[in-house]
C-alpha positions as CSV (number, residue, x, y, z in Angstrom):
1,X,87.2,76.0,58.5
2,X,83.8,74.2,59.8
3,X,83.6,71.0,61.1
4,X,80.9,68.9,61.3
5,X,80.0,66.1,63.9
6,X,76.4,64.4,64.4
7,X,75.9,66.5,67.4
8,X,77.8,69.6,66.8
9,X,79.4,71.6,64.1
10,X,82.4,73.7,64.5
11,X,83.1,77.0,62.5
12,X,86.2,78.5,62.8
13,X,87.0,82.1,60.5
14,X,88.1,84.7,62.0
15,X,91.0,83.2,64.4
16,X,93.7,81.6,62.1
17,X,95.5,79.5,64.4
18,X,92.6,77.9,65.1
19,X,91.6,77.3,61.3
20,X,94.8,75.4,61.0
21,X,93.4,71.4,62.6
22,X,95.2,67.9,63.2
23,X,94.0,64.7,63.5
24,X,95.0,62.2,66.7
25,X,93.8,58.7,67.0
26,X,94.1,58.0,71.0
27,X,92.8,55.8,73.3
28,X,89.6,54.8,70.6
29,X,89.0,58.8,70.3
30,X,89.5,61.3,67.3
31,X,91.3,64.0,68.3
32,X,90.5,67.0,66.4
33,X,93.5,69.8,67.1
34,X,92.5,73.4,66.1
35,X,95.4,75.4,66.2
36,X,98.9,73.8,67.7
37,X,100.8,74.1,71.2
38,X,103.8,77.0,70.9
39,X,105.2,75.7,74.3
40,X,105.9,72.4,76.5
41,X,106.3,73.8,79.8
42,X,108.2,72.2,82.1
43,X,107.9,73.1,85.6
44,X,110.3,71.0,87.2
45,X,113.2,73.2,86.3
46,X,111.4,76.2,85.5
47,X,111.5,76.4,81.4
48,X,109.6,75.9,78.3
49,X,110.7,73.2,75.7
50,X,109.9,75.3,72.0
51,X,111.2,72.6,69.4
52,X,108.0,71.6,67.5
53,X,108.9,68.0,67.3
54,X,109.3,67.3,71.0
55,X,105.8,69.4,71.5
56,X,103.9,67.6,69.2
57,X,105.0,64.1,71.0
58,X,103.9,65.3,74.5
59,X,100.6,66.7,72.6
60,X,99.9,63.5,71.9
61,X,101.5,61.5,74.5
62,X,100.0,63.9,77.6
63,X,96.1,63.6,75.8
64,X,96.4,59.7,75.4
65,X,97.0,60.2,79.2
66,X,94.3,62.2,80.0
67,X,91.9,60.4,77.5
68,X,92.9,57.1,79.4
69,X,92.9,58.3,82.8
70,X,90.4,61.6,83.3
71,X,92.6,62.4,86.4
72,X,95.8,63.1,84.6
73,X,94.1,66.3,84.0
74,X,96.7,68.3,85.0
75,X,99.3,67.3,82.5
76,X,97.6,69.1,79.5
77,X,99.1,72.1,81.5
78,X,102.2,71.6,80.3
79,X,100.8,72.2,76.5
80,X,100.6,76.2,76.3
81,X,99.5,78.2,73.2
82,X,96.6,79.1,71.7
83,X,94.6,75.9,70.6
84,X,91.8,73.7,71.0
85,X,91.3,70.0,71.7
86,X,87.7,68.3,69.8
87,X,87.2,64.7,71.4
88,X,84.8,63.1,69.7
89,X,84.0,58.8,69.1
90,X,81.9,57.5,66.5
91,X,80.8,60.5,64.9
92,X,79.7,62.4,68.1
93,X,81.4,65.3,70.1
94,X,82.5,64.2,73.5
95,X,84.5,66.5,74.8
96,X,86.5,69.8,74.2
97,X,89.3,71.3,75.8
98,X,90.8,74.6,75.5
99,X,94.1,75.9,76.3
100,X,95.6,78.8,78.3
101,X,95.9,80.8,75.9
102,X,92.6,80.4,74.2
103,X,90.9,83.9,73.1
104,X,87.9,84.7,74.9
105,X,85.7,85.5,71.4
106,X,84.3,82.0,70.9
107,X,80.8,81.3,71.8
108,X,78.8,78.3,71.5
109,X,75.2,77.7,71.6
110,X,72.4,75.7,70.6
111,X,70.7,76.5,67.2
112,X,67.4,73.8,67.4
113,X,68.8,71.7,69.6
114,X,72.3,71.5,67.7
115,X,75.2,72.4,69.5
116,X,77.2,75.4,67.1
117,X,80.8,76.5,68.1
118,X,81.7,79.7,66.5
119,X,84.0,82.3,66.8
120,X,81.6,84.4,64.6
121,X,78.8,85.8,66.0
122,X,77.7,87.8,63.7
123,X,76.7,85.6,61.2
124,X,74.4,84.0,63.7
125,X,72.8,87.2,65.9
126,X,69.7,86.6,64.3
127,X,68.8,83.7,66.2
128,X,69.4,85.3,69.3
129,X,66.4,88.6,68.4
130,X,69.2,91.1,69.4
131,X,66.8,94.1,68.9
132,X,64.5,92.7,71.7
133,X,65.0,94.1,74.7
134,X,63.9,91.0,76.6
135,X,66.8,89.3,74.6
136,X,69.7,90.4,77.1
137,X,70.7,89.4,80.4
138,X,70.1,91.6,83.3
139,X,72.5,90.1,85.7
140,X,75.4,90.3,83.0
141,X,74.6,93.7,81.9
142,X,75.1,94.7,85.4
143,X,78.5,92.8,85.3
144,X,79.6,94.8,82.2
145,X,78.5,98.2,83.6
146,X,80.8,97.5,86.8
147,X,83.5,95.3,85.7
148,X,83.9,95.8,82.2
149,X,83.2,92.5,80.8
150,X,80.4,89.3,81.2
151,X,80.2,86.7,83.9
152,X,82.6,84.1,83.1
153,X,81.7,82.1,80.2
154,X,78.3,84.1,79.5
155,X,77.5,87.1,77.2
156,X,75.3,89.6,78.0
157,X,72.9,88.1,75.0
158,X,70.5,85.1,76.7
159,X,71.8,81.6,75.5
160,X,74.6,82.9,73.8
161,X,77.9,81.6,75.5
162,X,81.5,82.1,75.9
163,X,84.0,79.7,75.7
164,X,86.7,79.8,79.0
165,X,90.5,79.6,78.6
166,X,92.1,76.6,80.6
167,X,88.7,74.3,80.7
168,X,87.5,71.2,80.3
169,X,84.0,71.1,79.0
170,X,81.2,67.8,78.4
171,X,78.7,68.0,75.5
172,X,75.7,67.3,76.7
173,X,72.4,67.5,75.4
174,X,71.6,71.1,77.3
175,X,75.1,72.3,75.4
176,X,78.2,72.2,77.3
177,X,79.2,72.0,80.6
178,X,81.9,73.1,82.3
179,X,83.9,69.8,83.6
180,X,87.3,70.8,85.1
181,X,90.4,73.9,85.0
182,X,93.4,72.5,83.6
183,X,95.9,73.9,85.4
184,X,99.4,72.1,86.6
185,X,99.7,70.5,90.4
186,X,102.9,71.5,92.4
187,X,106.1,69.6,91.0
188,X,108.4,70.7,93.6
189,X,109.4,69.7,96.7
190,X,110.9,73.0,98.1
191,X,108.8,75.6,98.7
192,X,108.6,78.7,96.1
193,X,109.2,81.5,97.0
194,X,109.3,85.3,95.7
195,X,113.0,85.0,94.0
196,X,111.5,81.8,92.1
197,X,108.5,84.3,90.7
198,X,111.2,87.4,90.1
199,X,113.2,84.9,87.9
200,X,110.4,83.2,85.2
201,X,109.2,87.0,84.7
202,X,109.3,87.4,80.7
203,X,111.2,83.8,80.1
204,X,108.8,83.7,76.8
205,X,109.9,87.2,75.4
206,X,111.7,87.0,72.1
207,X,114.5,88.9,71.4
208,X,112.9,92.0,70.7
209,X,112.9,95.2,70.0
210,X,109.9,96.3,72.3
211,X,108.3,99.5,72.9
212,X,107.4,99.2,76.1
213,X,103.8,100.5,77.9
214,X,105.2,102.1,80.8
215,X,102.9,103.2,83.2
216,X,105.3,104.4,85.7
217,X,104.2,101.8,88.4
218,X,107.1,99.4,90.2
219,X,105.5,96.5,87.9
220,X,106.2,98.2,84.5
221,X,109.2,99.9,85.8
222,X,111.0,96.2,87.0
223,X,110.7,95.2,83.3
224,X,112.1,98.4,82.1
225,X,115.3,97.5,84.0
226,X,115.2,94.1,83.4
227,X,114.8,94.2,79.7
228,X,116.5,97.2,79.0
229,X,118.7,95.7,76.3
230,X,115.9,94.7,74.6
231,X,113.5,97.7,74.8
232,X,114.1,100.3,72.0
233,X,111.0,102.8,73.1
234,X,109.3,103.5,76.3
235,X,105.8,105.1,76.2
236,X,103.7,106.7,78.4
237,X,100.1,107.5,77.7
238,X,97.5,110.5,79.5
239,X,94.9,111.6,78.5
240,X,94.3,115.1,76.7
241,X,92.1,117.4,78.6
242,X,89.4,118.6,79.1
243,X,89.5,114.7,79.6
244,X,92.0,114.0,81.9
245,X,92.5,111.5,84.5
246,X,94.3,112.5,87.3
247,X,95.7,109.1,88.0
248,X,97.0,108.7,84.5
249,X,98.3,112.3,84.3
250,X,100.5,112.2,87.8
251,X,101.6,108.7,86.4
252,X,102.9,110.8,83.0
253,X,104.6,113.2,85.6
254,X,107.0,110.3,87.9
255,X,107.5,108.0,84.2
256,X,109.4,111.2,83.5
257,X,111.3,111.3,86.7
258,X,112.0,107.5,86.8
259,X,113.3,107.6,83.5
260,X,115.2,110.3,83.5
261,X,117.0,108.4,86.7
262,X,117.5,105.6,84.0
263,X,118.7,108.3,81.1
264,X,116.3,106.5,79.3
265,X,114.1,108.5,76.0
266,X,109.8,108.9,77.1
267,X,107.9,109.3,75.0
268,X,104.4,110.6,76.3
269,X,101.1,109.7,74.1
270,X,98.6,112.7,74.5
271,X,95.3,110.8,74.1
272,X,93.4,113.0,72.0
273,X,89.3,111.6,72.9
274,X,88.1,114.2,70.3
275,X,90.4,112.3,67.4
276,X,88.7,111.5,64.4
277,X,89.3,108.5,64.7
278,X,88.1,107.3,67.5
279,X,84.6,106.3,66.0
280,X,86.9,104.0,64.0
281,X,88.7,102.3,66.3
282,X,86.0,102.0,68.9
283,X,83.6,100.0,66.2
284,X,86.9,97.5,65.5
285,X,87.2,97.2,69.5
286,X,83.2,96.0,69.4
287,X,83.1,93.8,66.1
288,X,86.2,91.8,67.7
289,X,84.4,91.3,71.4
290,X,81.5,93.1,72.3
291,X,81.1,92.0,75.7
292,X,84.3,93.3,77.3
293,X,84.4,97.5,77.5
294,X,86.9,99.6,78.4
295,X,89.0,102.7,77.0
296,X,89.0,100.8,73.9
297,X,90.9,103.7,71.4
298,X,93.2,104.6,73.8
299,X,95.6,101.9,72.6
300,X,95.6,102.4,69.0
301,X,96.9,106.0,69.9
302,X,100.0,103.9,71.3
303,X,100.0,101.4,68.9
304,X,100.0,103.2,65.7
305,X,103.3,105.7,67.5
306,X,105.3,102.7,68.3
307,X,107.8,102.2,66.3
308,X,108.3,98.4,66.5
309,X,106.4,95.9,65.9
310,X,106.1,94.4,69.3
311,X,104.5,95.9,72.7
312,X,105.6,95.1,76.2
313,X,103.1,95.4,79.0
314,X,102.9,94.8,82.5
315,X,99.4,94.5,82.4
316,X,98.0,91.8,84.4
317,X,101.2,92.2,87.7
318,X,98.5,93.4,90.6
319,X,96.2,90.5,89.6
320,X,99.5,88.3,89.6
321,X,101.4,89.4,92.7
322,X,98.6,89.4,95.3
323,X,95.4,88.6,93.2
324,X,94.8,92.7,92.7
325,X,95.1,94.0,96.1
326,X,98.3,95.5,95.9
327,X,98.2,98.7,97.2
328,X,99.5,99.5,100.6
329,X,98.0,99.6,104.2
330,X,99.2,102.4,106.2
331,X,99.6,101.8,109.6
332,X,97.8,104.4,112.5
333,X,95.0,106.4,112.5
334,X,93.9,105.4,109.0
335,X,93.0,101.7,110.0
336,X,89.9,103.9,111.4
337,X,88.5,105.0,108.1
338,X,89.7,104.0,104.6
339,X,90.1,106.5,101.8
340,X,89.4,104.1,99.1
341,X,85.7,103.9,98.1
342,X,84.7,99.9,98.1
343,X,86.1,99.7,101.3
344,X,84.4,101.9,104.6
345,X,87.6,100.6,106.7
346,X,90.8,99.3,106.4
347,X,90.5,97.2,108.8
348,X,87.8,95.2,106.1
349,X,91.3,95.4,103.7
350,X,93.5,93.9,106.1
351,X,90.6,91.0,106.9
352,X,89.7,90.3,103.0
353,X,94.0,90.2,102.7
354,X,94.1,87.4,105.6
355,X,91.5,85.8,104.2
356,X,93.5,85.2,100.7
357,X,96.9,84.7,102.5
358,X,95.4,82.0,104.4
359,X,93.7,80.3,101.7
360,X,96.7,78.6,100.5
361,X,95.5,75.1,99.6
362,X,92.3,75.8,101.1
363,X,89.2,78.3,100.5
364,X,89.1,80.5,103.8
365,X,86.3,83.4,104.4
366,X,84.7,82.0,101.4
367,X,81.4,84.0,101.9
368,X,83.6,87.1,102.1
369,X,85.8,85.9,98.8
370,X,82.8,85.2,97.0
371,X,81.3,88.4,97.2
372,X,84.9,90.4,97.3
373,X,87.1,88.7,94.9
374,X,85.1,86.2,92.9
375,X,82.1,88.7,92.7
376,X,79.2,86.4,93.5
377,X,80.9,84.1,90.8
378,X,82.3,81.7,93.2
379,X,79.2,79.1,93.2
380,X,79.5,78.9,89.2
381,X,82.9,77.8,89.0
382,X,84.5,76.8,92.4
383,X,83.7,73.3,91.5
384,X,86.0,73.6,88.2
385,X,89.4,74.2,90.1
386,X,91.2,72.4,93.3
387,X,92.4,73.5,96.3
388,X,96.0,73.6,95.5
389,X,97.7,76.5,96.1
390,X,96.3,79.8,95.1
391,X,94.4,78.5,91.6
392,X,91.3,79.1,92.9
393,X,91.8,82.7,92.7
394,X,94.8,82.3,89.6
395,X,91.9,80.5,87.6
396,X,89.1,83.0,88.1
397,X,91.7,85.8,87.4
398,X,92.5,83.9,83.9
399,X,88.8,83.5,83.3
400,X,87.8,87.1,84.1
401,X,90.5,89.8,84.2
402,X,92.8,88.2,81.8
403,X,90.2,88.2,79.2
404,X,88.9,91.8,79.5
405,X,89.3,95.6,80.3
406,X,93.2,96.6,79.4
407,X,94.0,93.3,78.3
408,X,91.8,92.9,75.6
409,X,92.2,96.0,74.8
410,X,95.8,95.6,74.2
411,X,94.9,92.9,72.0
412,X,92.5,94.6,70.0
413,X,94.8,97.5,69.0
414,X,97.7,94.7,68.4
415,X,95.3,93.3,65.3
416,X,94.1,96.5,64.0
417,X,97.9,97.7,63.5
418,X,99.0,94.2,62.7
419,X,101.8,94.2,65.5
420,X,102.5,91.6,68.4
421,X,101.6,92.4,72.5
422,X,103.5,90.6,75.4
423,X,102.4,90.4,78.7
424,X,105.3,88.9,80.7
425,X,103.4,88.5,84.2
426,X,100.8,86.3,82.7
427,X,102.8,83.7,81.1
428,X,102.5,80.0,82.5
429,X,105.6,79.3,84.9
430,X,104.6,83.2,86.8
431,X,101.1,81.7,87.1
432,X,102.6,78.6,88.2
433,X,105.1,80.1,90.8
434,X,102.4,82.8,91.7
435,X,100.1,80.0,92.7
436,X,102.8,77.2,94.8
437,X,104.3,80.4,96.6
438,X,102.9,80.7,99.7
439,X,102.4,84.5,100.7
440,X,103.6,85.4,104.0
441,X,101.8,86.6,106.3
442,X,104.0,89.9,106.3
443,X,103.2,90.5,102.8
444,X,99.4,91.8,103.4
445,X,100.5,95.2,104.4
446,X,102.9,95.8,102.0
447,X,102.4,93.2,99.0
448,X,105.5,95.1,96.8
449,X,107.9,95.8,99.1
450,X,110.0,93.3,97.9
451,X,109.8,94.7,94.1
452,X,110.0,98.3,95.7
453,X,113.4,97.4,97.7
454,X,115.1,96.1,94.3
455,X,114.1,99.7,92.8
456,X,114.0,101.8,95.5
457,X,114.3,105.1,93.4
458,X,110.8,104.1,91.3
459,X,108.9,107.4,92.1
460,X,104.7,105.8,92.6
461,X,102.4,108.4,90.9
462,X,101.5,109.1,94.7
463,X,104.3,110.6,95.6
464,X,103.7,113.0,93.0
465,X,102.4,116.6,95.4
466,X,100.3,118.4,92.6
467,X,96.4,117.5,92.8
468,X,95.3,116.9,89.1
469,X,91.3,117.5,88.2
470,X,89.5,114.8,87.2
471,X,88.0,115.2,83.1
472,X,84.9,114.8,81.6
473,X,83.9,110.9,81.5
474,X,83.3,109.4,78.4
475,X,79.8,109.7,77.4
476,X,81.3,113.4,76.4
477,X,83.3,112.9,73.9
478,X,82.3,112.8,70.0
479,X,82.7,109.2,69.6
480,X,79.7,108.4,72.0
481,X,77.4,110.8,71.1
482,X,77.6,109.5,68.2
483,X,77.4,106.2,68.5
484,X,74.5,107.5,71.1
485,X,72.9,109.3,68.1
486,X,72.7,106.4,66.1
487,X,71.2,104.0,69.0
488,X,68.1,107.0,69.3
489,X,67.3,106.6,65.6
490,X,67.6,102.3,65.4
491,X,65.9,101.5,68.3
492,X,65.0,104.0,71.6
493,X,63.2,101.6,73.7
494,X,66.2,99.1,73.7
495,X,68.4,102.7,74.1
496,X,66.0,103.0,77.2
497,X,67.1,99.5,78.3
498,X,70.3,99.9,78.0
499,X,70.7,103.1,79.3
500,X,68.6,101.8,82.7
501,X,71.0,98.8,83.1
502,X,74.3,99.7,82.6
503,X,75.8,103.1,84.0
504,X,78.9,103.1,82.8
505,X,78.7,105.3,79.6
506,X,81.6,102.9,77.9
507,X,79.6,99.7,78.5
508,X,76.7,101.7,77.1
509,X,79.0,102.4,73.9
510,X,79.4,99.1,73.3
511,X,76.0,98.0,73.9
512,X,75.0,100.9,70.8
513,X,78.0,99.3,69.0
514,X,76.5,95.6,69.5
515,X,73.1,96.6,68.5
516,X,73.7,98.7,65.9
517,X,75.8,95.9,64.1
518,X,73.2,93.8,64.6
519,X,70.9,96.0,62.7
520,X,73.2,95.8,60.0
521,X,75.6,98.6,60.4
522,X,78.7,96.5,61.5
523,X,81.6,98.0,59.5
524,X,83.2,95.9,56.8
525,X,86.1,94.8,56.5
526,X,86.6,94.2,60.5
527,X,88.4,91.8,61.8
């Protein structure tokens, strides 16, 4: 589907809901929809409105109000799905919206002078000299090597750009620019508070079956009891030695505890990182989104065992709950040192917690957030997003972690095996409550207790005595020599490059993989 205006063009291929478009006349715009709202959600009383008539009227009724009154913003929240709004007016591209649910694989960037949206980039690498070493973008190559993905809305790839979930952009003549986060305001007069988040947990889930990614943790295990009617299989995956991780393998050990408390079946997944086909798997991972790495075969082990057609995950609670810091401070002689490894006491965990709890409709310690949470992003994108609530964190967690590591890795093994993946604490009315319920300031210590209290026999993979070895890392296993291999014999200057600026051997994998389908080698038939 392409799209032509006299200042842009719009290509649209390998997404189909957004090859599907509409056509609004509002407020003396065109409208171009790509794609289509699967929700209304209505935050007054807590639900979503699903009946396609009554969504298409507030699509259109909730833009005219925007496109008449910029500061009505906020009601485009209410549309959720995967879509995309086009403004354009005589001829020209105005404006573009996307939605909350908007995939994180379409770029845009200038091709002389001419603004191109794609959510192909592989028919236009050329323009961007991907071979050239002084093509790529130190500072995001550094991003990708620590946190598994590209700054927000960048690519590691100079002037090529991604395009945000939730945003408001202007055309302009430099490209785009970022305008405004849509994201709702607070419609309730009582406060919110942590039953009002337990409750809207999963209110999008269909009836099911589900085979459920259990990781053992209180997150996953809350929906196994919540949704046990509707889960048929629960799965637990490790890793096979001699590449092991010993957090994943003492999770393997309480999942079978904690289900066997529940009489429920596991089923462990033995990741096998000397499979076959890993090399496979690992290329489809990098032809859908090269610029965010992780484990990326170890869910198509999972996927292709499960024997339904639809994945559960709790993916995504931590950054939820408490914005990622989740794990408990232990009170005593341990404030003195700290035994985790970005932190040289815990006293610097308690003080970056206080700063977040007391940042409700304000930004406090914002030096300190910047460089903790919003890792030096915070100057980029703070102007997007409004002191209400948490969103200021909510939005950079929707623009960062929920488009990368684990959860686009879910996704990518969902399309390879054709199958559907939920993730019930990222849905819109647990962002919503997550963001109008103030923390207290109790909570900082111990951010789960509550969850813990309603399953009190969950055993945590800590409580587990047996020390487990860590494995070999990555760059050992077949799949990345290989792909290592073939990066020495294209190109080994840029090798040298990448090798120098990203240690993390699985963004280097994808940086062989992004290369070498530039060179032509990009597998067919990927999608």
């Amino acid at each position: 589907m392409e799209l032509s205006f006299d200042n842009a063009r719009v290509e649209m291929s390998r997404h189909a809901p957004l090859c599907q478009a509409g056509r609004l006349d509002l407020a003396g715009y065109q409208v171009q929809v790509l794609g289509f709202p699967g929700w209304l959600v209505v935050y007054e009383d807590l639900s979503y409105e699903t009946h396609q008539a009554e969504v298409a009227r507030s699509l259109e009724a909730l833009t005219r109000a925007y496109l008449e009154d910029p500061s009505l913003s906020h009601g485009l929240a209410r549309l959720s799905g995967e879509f995309m709004l086009l403004v354009s007016r005589e001829g020209r591209l105005e404006r573009l919206i996307t939605s909350d649910g908007f995939p994180n694989n379409v770029y845009w960037f200038l091709d002389d002078g001419h603004l191109v949206i794609s959510d192909d980039l592989w028919r236009h690498l050329d323009i961007f000299a991907p071979l050239e070493p002084g093509s790529y973008d130190q500072r995001n190559l550094t991003y990708l090597s620590k946190k598994k993905t590209c700054v927000p809305g960048h690519t590691y790839l100079r002037g090529l750009h991604r395009l945000q979930p939730a945003t408001i952009y202007q055309v302009e003549i430099g490209g785009l620019n970022r305008l405004k986060a849509v994201y709702p305001k607070k419609m309730h007069d009582r406060e919110l508070n942590y039953r009002d988040f337990l409750a809207v947990i999963g209110r999008r889930l269909e009836p099911g079956p589900y085979t459920l990614a259990y990781s053992s943790g209180i997150d996953s295990h809350h929906l196994l009891e919540t949704f046990d009617d509707r889960i048929a299989e629960v799965f637990n995956i490790y890793f096979h030695p001699p590449f092991q991780d010993a957090e994943r393998s003492k999770e393997a050990a309480a999942a079978v505890i904690n289900c066997a408390n529940l009489g429920r079946k596991l089923t462990h997944i033995a990741v096998d990182f000397e499979a076959p086909e890993n090399l496979a798997w690992l290329r489809h991972a990098a032809d859908r989104d090269p610029f965010a790495c992780h484990y990326n075969f170890t869910m198509y082990h999972f996927f292709r065992q499960a024997g339904t057609d639809r994945v559960m995950t709790g993916q995504n609670a931590d950054t939820v709950q408490w914005f990622g810091l989740t794990s408990e401070i232990p009170f005593g002689w341990a404030f003195l040192t700290s035994k985790l490894p970005n932190y040289y006491s815990d006293w610097i965990r308690l003080y970056y917690r206080w700063c977040v709890q007391r940042s409700y409709d304000r930004l406090a310690g914002e030096s300190f957030l910047n460089h903790r949470l919003f890792y030096g992003v915070w100057p980029e994108v703070g102007h997007l997003v409004g002191r209400d609530g948490y969103w200021p964190f909510m939005y950079f967690k929707m623009i960062n972690n929920m488009t990368s590591g684990n959860t686009q890795l879910f996704r990518n093994a969902a399309s390879f095996f054709n199958k559907k993946v939920f993730f019930p604490y990222i849905e819109p009315l647990v962002l919503y409550v997550s963001c109008y319920w103030r923390r207290p300031l109790g909570s900082i210590r111990k951010p789960k207790a509550g969850l813990r209290a309603l399953h009190p026999k969950c055993m945590h993979y800590r409580d587990i005595p047996r020390r487990v070895t860590q494995g070999l890392d990555f760059s050992h296993t077949p799949a990345f020599k290989q792909v290592a291999g073939e990066m020495d014999q294209l190109s080994p200057k840029l090798k040298q490059m990448f090798d120098a600026a990203a240690a993390n051997p699985q963004a280097r994998a994808f940086l062989y993989l992004f290369a070498l389908g530039a060179a032509g080698q990009r597998p067919r038939g990927a999608s």
